[in-house]
PyMOL Python script that loads the backbone (N, CA, C, O; Angstrom):
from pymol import cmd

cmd.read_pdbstr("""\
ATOM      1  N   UNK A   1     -22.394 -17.342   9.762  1.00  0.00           N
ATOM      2  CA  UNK A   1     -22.140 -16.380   8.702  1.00  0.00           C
ATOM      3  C   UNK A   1     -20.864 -16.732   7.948  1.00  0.00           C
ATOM      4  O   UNK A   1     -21.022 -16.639   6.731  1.00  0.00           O
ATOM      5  N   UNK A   2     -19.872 -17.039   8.256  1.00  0.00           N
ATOM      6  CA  UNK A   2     -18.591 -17.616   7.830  1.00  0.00           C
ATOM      7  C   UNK A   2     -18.839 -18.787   6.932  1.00  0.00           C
ATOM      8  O   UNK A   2     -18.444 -18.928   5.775  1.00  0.00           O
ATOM      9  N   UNK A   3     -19.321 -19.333   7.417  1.00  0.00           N
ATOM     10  CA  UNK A   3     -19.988 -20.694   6.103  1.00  0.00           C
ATOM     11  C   UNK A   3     -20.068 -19.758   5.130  1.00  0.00           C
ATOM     12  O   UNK A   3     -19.051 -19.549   4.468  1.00  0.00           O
ATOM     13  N   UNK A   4     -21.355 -18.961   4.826  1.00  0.00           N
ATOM     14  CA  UNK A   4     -21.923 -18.687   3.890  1.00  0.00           C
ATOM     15  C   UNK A   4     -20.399 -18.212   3.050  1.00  0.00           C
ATOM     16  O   UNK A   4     -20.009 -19.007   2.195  1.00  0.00           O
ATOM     17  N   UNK A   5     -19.887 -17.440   3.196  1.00  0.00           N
ATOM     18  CA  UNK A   5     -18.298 -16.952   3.030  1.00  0.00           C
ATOM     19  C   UNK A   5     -17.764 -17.801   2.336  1.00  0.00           C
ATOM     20  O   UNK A   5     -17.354 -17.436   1.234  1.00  0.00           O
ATOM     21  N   UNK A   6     -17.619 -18.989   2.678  1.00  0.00           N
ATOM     22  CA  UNK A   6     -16.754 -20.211   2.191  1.00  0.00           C
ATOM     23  C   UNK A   6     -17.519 -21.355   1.275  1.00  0.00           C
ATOM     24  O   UNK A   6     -17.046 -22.374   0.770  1.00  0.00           O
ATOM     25  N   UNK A   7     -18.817 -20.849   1.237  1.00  0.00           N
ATOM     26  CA  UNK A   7     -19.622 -21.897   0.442  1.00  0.00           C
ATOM     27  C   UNK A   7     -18.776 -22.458  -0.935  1.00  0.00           C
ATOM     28  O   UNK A   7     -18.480 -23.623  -1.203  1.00  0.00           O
ATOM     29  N   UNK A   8     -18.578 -21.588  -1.477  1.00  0.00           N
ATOM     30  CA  UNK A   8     -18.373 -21.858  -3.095  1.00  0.00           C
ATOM     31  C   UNK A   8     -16.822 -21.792  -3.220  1.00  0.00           C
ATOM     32  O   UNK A   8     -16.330 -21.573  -4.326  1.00  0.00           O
ATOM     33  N   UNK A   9     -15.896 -22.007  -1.933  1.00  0.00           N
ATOM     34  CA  UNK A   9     -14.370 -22.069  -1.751  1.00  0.00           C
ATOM     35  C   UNK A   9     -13.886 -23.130  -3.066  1.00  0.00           C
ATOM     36  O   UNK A   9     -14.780 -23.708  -3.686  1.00  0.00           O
ATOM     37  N   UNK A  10     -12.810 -23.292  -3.350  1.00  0.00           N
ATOM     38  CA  UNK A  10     -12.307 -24.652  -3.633  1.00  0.00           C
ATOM     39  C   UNK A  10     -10.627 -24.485  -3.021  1.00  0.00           C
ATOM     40  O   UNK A  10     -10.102 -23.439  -2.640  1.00  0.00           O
ATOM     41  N   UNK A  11      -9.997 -25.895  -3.073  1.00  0.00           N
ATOM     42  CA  UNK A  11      -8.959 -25.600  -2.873  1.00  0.00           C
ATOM     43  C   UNK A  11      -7.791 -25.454  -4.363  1.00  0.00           C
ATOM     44  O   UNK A  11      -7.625 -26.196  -5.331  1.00  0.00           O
ATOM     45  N   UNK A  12      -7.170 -24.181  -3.968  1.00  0.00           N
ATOM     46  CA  UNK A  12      -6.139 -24.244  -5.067  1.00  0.00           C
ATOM     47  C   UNK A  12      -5.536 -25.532  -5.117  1.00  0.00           C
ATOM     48  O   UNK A  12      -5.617 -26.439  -4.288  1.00  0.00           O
ATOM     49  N   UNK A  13      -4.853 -25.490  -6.317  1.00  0.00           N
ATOM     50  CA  UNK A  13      -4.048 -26.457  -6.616  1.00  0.00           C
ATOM     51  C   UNK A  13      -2.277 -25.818  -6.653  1.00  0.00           C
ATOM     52  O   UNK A  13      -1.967 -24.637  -6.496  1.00  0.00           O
ATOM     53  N   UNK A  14      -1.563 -26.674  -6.838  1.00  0.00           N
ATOM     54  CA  UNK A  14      -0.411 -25.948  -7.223  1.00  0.00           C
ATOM     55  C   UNK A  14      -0.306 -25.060  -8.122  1.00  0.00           C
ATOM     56  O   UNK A  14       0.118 -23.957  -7.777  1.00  0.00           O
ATOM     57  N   UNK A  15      -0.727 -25.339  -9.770  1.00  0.00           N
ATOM     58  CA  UNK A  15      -0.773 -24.574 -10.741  1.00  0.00           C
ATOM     59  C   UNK A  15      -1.307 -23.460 -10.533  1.00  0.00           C
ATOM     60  O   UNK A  15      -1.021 -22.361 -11.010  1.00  0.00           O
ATOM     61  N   UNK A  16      -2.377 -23.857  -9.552  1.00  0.00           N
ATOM     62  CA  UNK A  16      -2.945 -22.085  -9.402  1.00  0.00           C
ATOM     63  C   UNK A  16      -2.394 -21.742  -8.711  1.00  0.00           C
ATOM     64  O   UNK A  16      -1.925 -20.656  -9.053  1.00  0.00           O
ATOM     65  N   UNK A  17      -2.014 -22.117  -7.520  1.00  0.00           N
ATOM     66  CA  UNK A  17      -0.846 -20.960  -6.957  1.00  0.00           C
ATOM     67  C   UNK A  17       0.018 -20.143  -7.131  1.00  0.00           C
ATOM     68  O   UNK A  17       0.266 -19.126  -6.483  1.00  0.00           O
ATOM     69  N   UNK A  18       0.835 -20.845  -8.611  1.00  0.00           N
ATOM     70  CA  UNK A  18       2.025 -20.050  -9.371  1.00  0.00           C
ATOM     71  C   UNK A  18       1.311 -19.125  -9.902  1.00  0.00           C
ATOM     72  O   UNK A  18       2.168 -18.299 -10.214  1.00  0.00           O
ATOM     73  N   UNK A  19      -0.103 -18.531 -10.347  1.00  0.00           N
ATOM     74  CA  UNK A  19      -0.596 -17.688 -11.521  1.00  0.00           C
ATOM     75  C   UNK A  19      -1.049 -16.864 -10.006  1.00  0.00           C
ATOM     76  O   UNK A  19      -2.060 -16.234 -10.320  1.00  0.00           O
ATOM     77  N   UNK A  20      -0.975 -16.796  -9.637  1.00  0.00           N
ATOM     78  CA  UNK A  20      -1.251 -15.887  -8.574  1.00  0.00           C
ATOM     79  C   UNK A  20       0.290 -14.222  -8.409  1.00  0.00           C
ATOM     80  O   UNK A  20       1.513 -14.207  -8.270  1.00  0.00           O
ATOM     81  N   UNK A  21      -0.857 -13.102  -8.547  1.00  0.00           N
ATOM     82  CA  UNK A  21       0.269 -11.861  -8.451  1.00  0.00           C
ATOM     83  C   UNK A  21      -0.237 -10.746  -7.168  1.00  0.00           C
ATOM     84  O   UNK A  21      -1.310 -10.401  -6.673  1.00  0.00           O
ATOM     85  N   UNK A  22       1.148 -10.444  -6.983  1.00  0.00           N
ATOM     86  CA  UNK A  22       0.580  -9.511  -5.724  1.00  0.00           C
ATOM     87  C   UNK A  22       0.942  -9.933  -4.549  1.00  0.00           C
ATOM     88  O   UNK A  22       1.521 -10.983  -4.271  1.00  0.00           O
ATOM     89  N   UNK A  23       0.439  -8.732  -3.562  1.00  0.00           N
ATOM     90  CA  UNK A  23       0.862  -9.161  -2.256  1.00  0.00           C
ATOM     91  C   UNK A  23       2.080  -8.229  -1.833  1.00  0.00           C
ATOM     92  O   UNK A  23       2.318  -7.066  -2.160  1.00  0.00           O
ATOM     93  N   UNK A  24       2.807  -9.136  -0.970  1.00  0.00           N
ATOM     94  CA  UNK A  24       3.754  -7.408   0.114  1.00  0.00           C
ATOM     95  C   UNK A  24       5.421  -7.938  -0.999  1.00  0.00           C
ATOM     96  O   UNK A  24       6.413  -7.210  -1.046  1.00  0.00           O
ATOM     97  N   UNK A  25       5.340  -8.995  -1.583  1.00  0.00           N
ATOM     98  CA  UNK A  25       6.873  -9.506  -1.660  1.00  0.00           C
ATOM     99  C   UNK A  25       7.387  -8.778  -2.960  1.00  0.00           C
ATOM    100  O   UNK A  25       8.602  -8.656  -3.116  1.00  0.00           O
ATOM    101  N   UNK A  26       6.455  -8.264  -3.949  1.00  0.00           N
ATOM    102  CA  UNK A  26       6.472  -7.902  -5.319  1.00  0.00           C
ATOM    103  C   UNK A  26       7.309  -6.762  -5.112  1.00  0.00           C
ATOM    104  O   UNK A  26       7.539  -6.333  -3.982  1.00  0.00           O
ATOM    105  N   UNK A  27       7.766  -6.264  -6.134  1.00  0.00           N
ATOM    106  CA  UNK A  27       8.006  -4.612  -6.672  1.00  0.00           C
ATOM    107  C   UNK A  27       6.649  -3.559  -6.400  1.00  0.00           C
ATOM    108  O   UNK A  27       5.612  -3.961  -6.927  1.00  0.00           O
ATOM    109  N   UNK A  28       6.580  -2.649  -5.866  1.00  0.00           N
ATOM    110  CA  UNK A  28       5.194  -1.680  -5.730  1.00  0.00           C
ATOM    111  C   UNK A  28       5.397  -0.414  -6.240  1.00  0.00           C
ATOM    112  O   UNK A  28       6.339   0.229  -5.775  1.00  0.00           O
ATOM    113  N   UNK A  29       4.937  -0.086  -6.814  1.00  0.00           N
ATOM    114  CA  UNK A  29       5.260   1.420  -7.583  1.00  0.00           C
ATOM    115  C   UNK A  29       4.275   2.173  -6.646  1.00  0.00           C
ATOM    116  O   UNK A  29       3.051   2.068  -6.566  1.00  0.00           O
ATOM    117  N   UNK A  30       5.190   3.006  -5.920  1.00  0.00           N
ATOM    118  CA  UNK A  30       4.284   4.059  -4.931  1.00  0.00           C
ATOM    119  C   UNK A  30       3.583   5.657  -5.897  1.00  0.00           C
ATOM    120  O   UNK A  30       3.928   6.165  -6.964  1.00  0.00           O
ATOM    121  N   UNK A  31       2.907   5.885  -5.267  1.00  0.00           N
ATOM    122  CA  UNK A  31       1.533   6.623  -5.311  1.00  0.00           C
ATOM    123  C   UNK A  31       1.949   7.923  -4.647  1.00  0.00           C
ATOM    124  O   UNK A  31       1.473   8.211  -3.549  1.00  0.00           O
ATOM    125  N   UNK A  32       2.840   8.745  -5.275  1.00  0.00           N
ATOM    126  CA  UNK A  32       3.780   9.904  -5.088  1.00  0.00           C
ATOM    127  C   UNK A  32       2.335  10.981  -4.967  1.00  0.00           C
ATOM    128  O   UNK A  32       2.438  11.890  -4.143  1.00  0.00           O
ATOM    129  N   UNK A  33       1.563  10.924  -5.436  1.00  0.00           N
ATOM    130  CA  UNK A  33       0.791  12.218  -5.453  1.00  0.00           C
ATOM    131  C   UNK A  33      -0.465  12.299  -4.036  1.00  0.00           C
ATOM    132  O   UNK A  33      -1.311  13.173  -3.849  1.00  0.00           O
ATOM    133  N   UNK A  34      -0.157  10.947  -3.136  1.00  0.00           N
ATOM    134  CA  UNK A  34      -0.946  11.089  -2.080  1.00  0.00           C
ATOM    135  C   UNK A  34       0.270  11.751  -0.649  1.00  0.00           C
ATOM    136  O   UNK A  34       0.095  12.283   0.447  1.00  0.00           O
ATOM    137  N   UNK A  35       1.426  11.345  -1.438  1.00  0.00           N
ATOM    138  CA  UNK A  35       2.645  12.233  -0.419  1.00  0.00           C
ATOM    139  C   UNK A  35       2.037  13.815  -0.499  1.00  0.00           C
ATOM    140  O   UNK A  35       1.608  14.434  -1.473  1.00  0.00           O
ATOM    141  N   UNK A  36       2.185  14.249   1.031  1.00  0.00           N
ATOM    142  CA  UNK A  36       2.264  16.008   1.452  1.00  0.00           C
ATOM    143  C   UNK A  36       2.969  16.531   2.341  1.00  0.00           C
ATOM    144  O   UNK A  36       3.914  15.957   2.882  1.00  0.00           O
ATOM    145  N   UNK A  37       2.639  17.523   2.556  1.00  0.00           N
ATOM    146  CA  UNK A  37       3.769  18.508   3.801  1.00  0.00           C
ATOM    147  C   UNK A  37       2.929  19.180   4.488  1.00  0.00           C
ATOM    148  O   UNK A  37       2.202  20.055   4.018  1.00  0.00           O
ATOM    149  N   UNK A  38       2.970  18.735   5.955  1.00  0.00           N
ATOM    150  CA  UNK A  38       2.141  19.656   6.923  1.00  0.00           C
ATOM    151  C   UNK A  38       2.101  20.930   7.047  1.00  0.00           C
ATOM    152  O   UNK A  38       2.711  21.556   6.181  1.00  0.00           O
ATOM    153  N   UNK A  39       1.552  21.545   7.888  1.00  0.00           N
ATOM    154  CA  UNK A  39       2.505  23.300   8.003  1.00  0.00           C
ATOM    155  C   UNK A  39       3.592  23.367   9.244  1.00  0.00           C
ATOM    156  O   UNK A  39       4.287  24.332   9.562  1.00  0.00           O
ATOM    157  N   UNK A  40       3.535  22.064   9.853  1.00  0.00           N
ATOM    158  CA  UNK A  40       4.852  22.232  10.243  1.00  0.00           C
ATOM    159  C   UNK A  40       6.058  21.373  10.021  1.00  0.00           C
ATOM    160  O   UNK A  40       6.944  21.158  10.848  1.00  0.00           O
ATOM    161  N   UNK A  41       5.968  20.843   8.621  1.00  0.00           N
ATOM    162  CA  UNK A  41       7.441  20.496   8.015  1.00  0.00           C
ATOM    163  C   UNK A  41       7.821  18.886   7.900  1.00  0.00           C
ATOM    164  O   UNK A  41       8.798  18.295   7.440  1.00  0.00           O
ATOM    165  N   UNK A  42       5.899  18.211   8.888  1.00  0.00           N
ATOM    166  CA  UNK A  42       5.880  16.772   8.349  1.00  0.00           C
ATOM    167  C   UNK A  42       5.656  16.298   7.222  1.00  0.00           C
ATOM    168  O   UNK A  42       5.072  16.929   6.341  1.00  0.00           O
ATOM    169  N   UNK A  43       6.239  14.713   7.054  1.00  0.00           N
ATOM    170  CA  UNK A  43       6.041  14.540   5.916  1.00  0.00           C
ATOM    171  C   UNK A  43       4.511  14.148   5.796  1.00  0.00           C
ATOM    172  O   UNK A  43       4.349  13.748   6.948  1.00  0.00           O
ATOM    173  N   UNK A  44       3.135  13.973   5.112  1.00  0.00           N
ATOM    174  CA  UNK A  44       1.840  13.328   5.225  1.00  0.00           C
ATOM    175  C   UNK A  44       1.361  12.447   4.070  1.00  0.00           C
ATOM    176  O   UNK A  44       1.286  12.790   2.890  1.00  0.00           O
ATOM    177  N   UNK A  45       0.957  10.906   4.750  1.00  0.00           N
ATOM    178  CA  UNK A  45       0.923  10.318   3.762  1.00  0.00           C
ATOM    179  C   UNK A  45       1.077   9.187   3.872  1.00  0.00           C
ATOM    180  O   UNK A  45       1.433   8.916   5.019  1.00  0.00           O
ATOM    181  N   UNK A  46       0.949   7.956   2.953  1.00  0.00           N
ATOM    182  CA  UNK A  46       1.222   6.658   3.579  1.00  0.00           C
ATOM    183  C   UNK A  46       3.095   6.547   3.749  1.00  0.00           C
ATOM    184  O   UNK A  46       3.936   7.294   3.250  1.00  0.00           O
ATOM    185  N   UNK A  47       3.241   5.669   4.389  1.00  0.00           N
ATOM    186  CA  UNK A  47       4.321   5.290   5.047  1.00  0.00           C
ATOM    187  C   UNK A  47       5.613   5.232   4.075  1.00  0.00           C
ATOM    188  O   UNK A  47       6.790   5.566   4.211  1.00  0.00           O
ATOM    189  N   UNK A  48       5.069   4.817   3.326  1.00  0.00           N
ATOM    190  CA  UNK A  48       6.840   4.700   1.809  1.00  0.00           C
ATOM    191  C   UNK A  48       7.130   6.638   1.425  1.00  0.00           C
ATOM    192  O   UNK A  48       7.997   7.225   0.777  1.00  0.00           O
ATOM    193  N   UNK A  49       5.682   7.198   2.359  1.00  0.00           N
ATOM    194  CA  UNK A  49       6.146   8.653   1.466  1.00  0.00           C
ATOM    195  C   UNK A  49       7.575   9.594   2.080  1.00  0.00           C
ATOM    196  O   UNK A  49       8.226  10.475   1.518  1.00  0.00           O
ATOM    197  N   UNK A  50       7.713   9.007   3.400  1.00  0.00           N
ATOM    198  CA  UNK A  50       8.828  10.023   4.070  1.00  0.00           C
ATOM    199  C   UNK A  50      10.233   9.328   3.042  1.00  0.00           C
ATOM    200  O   UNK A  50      11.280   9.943   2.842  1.00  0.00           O
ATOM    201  N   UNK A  51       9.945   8.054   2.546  1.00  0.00           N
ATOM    202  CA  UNK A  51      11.533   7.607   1.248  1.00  0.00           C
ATOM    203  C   UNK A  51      11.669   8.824   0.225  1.00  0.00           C
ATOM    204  O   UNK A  51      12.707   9.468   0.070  1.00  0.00           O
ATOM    205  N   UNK A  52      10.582   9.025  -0.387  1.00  0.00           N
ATOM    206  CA  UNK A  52      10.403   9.625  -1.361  1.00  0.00           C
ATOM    207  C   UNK A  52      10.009  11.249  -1.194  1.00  0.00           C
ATOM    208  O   UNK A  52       9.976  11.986  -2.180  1.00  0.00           O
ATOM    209  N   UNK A  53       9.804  11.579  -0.255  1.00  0.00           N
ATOM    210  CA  UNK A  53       9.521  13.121  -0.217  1.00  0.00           C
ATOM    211  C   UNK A  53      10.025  13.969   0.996  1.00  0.00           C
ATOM    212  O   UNK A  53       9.708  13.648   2.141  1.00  0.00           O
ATOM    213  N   UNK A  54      10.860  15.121   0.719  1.00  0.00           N
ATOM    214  CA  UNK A  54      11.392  15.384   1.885  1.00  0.00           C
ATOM    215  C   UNK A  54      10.155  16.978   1.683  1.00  0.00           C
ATOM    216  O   UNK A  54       9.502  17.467   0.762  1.00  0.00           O
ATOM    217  N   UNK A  55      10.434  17.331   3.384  1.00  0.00           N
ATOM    218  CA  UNK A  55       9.620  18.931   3.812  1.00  0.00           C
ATOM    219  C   UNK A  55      10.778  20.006   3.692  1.00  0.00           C
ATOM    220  O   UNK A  55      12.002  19.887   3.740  1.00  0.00           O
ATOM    221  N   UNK A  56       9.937  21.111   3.517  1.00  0.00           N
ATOM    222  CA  UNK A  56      10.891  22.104   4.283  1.00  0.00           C
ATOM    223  C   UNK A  56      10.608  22.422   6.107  1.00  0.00           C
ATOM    224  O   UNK A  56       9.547  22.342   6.728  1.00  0.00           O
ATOM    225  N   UNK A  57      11.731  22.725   6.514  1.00  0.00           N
ATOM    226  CA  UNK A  57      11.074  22.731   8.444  1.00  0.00           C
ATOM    227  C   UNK A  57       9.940  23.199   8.489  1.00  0.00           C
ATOM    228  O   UNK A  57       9.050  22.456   8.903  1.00  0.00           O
ATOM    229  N   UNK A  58       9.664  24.326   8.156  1.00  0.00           N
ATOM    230  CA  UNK A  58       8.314  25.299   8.017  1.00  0.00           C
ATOM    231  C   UNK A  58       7.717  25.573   7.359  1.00  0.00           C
ATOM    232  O   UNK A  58       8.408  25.848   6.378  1.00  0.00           O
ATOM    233  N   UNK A  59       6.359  25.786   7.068  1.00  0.00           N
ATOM    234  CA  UNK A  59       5.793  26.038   5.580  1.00  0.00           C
ATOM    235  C   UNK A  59       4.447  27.091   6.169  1.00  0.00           C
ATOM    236  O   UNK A  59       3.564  26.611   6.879  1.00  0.00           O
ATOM    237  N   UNK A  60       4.450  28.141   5.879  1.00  0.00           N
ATOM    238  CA  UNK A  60       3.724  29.425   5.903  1.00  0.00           C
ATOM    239  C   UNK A  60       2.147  28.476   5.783  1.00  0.00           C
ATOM    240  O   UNK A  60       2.383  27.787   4.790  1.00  0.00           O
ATOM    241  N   UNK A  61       0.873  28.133   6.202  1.00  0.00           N
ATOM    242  CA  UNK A  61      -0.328  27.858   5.950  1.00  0.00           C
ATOM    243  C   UNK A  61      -1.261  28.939   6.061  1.00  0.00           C
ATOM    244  O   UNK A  61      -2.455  28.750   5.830  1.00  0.00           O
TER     245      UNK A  61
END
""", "prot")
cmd.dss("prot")
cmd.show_as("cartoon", "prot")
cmd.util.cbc("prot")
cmd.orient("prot")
């Protein structure tokens, strides 16, 4: 099954390597509106959200 996967591969070249974007090393503009607050005062959400969003201790649900 892995063949089939790789049939139509080629190998980059250098030039294409440089036109290549993305990945973990870049600048990432986080996604503030998937940040939340539990009802008991966690932060919820992917991982960059506890930088960017604080709780209150308690929150009435």
């Amino acid at each position: 099954m892995s063949q089939k996967i790789f049939k139509n591969a080629k190998k980059l070249e250098r030039n294409d390597l440089r036109d290549i974007t993305g990945g973990v090393g870049g600048p990432v503009t986080p996604d503030l509106s998937q940040c939340g607050c539990s009802c008991t005062g966690a932060v919820t959400g992917p991982a960059y959200c506890g930088k960017y969003k604080k709780c209150l201790q308690v929150i009435t649900c």
